[in-house]
N, C-alpha and C positions, 0 to 999 in steps of 0.2 A: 404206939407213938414212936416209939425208938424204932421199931422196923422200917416206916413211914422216914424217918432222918434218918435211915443207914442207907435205905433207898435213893432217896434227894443227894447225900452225897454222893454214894456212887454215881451218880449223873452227873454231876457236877464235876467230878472225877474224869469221868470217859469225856465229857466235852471237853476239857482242858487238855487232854490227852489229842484230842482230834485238834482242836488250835494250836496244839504245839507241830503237829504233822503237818499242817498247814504252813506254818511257818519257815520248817524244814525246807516243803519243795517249793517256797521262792527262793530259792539257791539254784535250782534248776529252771526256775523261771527265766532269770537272767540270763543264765547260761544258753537259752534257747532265744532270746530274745537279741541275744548277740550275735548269733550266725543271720542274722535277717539281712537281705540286700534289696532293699526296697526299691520300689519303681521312681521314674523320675517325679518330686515331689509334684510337679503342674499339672499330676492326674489324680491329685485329691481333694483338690477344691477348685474353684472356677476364677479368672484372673482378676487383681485385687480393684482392674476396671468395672466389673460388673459392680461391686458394693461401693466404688466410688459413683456408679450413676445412678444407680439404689437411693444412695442419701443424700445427693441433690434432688432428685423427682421428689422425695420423700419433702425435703426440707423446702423445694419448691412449692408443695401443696400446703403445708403449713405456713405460708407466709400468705396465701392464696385466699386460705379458707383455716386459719386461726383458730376460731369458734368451736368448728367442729372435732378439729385434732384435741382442741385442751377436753372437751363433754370425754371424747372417748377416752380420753384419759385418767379424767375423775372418777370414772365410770368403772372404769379397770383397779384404781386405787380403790375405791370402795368398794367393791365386792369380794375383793384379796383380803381387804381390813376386817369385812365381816365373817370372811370364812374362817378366819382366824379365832375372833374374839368366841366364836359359836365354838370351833374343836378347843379352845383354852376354858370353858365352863365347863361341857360336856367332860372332860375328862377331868378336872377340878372334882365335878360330882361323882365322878365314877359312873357316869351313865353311857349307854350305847346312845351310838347316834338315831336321831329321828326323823322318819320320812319324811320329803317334804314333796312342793307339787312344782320344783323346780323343774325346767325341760333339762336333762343328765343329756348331752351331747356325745356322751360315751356308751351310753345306751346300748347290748345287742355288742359290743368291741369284746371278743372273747381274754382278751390279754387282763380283762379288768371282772371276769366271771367270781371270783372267790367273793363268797359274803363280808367278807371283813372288809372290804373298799366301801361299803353302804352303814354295816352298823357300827365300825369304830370310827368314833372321834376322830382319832390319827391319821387312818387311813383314807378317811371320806375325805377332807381336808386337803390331803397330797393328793388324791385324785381332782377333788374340783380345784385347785389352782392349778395344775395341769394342765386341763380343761381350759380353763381359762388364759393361760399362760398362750397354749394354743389356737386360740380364737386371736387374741390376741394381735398375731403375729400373721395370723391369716388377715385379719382386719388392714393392719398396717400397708401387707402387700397387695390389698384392693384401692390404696389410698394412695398407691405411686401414680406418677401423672402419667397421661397417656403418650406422650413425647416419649417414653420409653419404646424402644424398638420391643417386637413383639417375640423374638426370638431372646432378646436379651431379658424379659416379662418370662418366658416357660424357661430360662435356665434358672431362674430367681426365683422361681415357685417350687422346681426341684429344689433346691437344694436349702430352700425353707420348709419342706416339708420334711427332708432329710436330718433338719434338723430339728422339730418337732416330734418325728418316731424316733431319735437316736435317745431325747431327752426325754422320755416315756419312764416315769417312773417305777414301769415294772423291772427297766433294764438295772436297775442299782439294789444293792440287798437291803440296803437299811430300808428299803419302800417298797420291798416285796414283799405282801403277806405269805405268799402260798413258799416262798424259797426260806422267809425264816421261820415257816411253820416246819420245813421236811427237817431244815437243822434242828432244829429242836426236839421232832420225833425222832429224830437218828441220831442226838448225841452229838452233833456236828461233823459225823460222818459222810452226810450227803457234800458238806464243802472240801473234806480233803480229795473226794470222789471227782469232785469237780472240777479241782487245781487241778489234777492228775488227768482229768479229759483234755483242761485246755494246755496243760505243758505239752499232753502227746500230739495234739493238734501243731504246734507251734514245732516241737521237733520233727514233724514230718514234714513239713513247708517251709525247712531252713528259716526259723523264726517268724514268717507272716502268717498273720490271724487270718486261718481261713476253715472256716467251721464247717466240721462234719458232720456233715445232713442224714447219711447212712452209713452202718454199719458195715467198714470195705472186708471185713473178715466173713462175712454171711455170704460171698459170691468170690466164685470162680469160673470165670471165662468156658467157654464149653464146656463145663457141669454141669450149673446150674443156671446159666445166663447165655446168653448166644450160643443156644445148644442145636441150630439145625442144623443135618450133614450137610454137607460140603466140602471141597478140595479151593485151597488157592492153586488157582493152573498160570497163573502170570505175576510178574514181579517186576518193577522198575524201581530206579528212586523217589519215584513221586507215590506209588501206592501198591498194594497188592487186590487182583483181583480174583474173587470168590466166584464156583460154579458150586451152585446149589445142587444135591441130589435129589433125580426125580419121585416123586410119590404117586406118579399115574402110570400108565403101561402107554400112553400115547401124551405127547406134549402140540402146543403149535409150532408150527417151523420157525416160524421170526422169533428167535430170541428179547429178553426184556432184559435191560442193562438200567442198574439204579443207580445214581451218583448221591451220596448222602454226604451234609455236609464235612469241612475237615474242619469246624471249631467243635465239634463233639466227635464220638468216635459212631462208627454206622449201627450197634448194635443195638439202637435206640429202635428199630423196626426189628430189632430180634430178642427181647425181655426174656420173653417166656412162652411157651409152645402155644399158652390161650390167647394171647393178646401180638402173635409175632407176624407181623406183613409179609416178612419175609420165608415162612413156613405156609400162609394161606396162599402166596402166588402159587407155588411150587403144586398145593396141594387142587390148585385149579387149573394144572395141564399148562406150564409153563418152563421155558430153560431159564433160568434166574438169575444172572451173576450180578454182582453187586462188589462195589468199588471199597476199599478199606486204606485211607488216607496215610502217608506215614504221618507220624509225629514230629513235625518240624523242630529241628534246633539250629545252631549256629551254621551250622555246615548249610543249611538251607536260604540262609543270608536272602542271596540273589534270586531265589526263586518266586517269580512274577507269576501274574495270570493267565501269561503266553503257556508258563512250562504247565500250568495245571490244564490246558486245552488242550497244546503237543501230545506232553507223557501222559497223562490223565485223561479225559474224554475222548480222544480223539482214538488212542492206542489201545484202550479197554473197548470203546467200538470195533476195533480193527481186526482183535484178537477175537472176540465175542462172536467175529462175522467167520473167522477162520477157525475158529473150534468148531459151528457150527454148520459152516458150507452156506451159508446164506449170504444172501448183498444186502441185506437191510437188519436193521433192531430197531425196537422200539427203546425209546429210555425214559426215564424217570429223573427226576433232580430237585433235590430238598433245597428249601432255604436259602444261602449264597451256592449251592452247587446246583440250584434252580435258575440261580440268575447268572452262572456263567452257563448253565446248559444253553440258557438264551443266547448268551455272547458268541458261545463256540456253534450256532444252528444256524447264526445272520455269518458266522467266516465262513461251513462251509456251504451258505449260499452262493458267496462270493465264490467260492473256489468250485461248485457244480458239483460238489459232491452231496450224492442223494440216499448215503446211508441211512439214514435214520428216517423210517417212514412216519412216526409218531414220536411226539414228545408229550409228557405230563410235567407239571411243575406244582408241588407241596409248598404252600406257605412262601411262596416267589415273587423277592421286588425285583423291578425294573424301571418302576418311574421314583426315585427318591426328591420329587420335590417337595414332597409335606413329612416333615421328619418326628412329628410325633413324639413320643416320648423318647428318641432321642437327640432331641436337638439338646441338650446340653452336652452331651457328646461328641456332636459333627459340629461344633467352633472351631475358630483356628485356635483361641487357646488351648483346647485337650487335643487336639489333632498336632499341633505343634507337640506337645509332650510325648503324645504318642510317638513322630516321628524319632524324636531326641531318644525317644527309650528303645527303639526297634534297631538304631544304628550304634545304640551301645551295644546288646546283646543280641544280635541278629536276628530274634524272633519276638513278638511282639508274645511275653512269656502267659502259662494259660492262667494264671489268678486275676490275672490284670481283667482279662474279657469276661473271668468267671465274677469277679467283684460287680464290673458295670451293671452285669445283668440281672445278679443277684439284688442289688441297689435300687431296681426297678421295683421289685418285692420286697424292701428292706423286712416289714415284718413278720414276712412267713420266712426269708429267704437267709435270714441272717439275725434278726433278733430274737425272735422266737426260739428257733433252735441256740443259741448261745444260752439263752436262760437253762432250759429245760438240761443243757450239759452242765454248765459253768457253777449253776447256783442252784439247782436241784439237784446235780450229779447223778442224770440218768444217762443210759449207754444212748447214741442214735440208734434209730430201730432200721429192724434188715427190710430197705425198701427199695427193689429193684429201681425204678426212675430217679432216685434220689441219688444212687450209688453209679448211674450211668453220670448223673448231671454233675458229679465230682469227679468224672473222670476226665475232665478238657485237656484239650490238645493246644499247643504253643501254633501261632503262623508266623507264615516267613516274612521276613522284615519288607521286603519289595515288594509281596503281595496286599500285605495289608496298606502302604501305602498306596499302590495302585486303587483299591478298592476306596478306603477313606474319602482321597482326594478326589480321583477322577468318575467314581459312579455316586459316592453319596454325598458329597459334597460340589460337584460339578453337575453332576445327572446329565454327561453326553451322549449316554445311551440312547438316551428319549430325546435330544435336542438335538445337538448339531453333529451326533457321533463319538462314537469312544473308537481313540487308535489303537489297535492291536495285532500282532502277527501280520504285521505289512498290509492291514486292510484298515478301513472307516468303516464300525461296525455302528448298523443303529437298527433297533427292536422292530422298525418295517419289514428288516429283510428277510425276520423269520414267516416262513410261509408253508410250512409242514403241518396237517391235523395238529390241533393242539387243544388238551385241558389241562385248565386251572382251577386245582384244589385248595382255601383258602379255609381259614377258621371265623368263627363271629367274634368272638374275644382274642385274638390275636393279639400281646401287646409291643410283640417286634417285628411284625410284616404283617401290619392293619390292612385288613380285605379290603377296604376301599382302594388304597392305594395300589395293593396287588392287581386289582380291579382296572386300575386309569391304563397300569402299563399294560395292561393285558389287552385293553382296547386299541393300540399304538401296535398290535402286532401285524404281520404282511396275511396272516394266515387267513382264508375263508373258511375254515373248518373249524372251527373253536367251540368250547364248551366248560363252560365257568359255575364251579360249586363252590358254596360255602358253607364249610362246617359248623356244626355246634361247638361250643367249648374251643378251646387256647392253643396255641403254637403245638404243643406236644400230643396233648389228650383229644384232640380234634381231627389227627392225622391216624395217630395209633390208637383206631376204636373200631374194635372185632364188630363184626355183624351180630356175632352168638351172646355178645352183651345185650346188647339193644338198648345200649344209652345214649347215643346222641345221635341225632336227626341230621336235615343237611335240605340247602335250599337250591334249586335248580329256576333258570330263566333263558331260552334262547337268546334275548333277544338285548343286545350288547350294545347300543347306539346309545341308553342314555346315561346318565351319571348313575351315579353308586346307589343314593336313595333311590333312585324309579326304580330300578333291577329290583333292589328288594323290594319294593312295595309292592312290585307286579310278581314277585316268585312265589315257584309251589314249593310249600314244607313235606319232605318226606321224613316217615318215621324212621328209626334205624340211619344204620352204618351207608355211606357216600361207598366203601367197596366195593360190593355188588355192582353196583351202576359203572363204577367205572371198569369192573372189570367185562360189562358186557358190551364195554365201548371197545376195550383195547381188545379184546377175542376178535372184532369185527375186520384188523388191521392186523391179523398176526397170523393170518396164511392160516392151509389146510393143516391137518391132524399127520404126526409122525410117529413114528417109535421113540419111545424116551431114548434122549440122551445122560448118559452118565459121565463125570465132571472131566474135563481132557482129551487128550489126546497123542499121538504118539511124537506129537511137537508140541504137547505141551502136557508133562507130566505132572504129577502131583505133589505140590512143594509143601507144602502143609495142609493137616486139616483145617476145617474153620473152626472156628472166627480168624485161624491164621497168627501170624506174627508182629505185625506193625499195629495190632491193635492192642499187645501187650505194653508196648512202651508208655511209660507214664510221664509226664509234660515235665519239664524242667520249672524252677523257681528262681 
């Protein structure tokens, strides 16, 4: 028995010991929390117009239909009352909670897996008012009146949903089982573990909370992560470009030129030797160079979408044709460097020039009139902030676009991993995709305006024209072979829409797949895995559902297919080229230099 109580105290001892360490580093907390220079405040909530038309529609429908607002309200008080009086006996008795044959709405939500949310009293309790807290609130915003615009309806469902998962009882300790279970098994170790994750988080992002997903110590740049050889043979202010080294004894003559986008850095097609786009072109008898964005800061202020076509696309073609002795490349362009490849293929229409005999486009809008999951982003209210915040500091800085997106996922993207550091105090794990997607890149203040206003929030591409480089560019005039690579879960360049602008193009040669799986895992998926399939359809006249409903499902990887398109469009068989030339030496190896800079805050 005395061993048993020297035991108890010593725990008792070591947790006090751990609450006082605790203690301690909020003096550092502060301290980090002081260097923070946050973004302009009108990009973290939506303008206080929207909740004023919120509670007129609201107050309007209640004046409307009386009867039914008060039922659901009674309805809502009474089942709150009884979840109560039910966890105040059960726990009176000392009893576990008891199944019942209520429908659990939470059902299958892994954030609510631990057994203690079902058989204690306490915790059943805090999870079904949750539940219901959040039905709730869904309920309300099916009961605004239809007179609400409908754009101003999807920014008022974000950010009530936003505020439903922020309000998730897992996110708080006093309501987590499984984070005051780890303190407990560790003595309250696991939370000084956890202060200590999110002060180092907060002193490395000059005080803004921005949570790391992967462990940035596990990867080093051509070590262990963007390990293919290569030479940077070119260098401007706008980017460095990468000549991959050959793996074949014969390559095709027409070079292949990738533009990846500049809000990530391009290494995302170069992980790891198994899964890297940019190792299997190479190793299927191709010259490779691939574009590597600098990192925008202040200095880049004025730099627009003209200079990402001039210095950028146009000059990494120019170079690609002169390293190689050819007049044509084929190119590649992800995401928004898919959808200026578009821009800069209708200038050089205009201009007769017939570099490029093929284009392909990854996950590429061009018609933004259905804004999807970000129409509470493309308002004037966050587009106005946005503006405000890009002409303080010249680049539109990289947490800002990292937070948006991450906001889309808030529960994997951001609450999730906050618990498992903050209140279980585990390390993030070494996860190549996770440690690329913390790695964002700042843009320039004049480019992202150009983009915001005049392609996503204008859409003059597809309509009456976007002006650029002294021409009227619009998506007819591209008329070069073209495929479009698209994902089926896409949730920020939805294949349908990728699909409308793709139909608006001048080209007669076109060929439109759509992947299995998301924006990332849909584009970077080896053949040698054999995870996701991909669905092909000639036949491009009708809307988005006919396509798919008429498409064939192949098993496996979309790269095989498209690589036995682009072979057809890449000239006869050469002697490998090796990276350079004697007018263009070798400035770095890869992954290079501009992809080391890490984004300002």
């Amino acid at each position: 028995m005395a061993t048993q109580d020297n035991v108890a105290g010593e725990n008792v001892e070591k947790m006090n010991e751990n609450l006082a360490k605790v203690e301690q580093l909020s003096q550092r907390l502060v301290q980090a929390l002081a260097a923070r220079k946050p973004a302009n405040p009108t990009l973290n909530a939506p303008s206080q117009d929207l909740f004023a038309k919120a509670a007129s529609s609201y107050w309007t429908e209640m004046f409307e239909n009386p009867g039914k607002i008060y039922e659901q309200q009674l309805e809502y008080w009474g089942k709150s009352v009884r979840h109560f009086m039910e966890a105040q006996q059960m726990l009176m008795r000392g009893e576990a909670a008891e199944p019942d044959d209520t429908p659990d709405p939470l059902a299958g939500d892994k954030r609510f897996a631990n057994p203690l949310w079902e058989s204690h009293p306490y915790f059943k309790y805090v999870k079904r008012q949750y539940a219901l807290n959040a039905q709730a609130i869904e309920q309300a915003l099916e009961e605004i009146d239809e007179d609400l615009p409908e754009k101003d309806r999807l920014k008022l469902d974000y950010f009530a949903h936003q505020i439903i998962d922020m309000m998730s009882p897992t996110n708080f300790l006093g309501t987590n089982p499984d984070a005051l279970e780890r303190a407990i098994e560790t003595e309250g170790e696991s939370l000084v573990k956890g202060m200590e994750n999110l002060i180092a988080d907060l002193e490395a992002n000059n005080g803004e909370l921005v949570v790391r997903l992967a462990d940035d110590k596990a990867f080093e740049l051509g070590t262990n992560i963007a390990t293919t050889p290569g030479e940077v043979v070119y260098r401007n202010r706008m980017m460095e470009l990468i000549q991959y080294s050959p793996t074949t004894e014969q390559v095709h003559a027409i070079p292949l030129v990738i533009f990846p986008p500049w809000i990530n850095k391009f290494y995302i097609l170069d992980l790891k030797a198994q899964n890297s786009l940019i190792k299997w072109i190479t190793d299927q008898g191709y010259t490779l160079f691939v574009v590597s964005w600098v990192n925008a800061d202040a200095s880049h202020a004025d730099v627009g979408m003209e200079e990402y076509i001039e210095e950028g696309f146009l000059t990494a073609i120019r170079e690609a044709k002169a390293i190689t002795g050819q007049k044509q490349v084929n190119a590649v362009g992800y995401c928004i460097a898919g959808t200026t490849l578009h821009l800069t293929l209708a200038l050089m229409a205009k201009r007769g020039d017939k570099s490029v005999k093929s284009a392909t486009f990854f996950t590429a809008l061009t018609d933004f009139a259905e804004q999807g999951e970000f129409t509470p982003f493309l308002q004037d209210d966050f587009i106005d902030g946005i503006e405000e915040e890009v002409t303080a500091q010249g680049v539109l800085r990289s947490f800002i676009m990292g937070r948006t997106m991450s906001f889309l996922r808030s529960r994997d993207l951001i609450y999730q991993p906050a618990v498992r550091s903050y209140m279980m105090g585990e390390a993030p794990p070494a996860f190549d995709l996770l440690y690329w997607n913390g790695d964002g890149a700042n843009l320039p203040a004049k480019m992202t305006v150009q983009y915001l206003r005049g392609l996503c929030q204008g859409n003059h591409f597809v309509t009456d024209g976007f002006d650029l480089c002294g021409e009227r560019l619009h998506v007819s005039d591209v008329k070069v072979p073209l495929m479009s690579v698209t994902c089926e879960n896409d949730h920020i360049a939805a294949w349908k829409d990728c699909y409308r602008g793709f139909q608006q193009t001048g080209a007669k040669d076109r060929t439109f797949i759509v992947s299995e799986s998301g924006h990332i895992a849909g584009i970077v998926n080896p053949p040698a895995k054999k995870k996701y399939g991909h669905y092909t359809n000639d036949d491009l006249s009708g809307s988005p559902e006919d396509w798919l409903e008429r498409a064939t499902y192949h098993e496996g990887s979309w790269w095989p297919r498209w690589e036995a398109w682009l072979a057809k469009r890449s000239g006869k068989m050469v002697v490998a080229r090796e990276p350079g030339d004697s007018e263009h030496p070798a400035l770095a190896p890869a992954p290079g230099t501009y992809v080391r800079k890490k984004a300002s805050l």
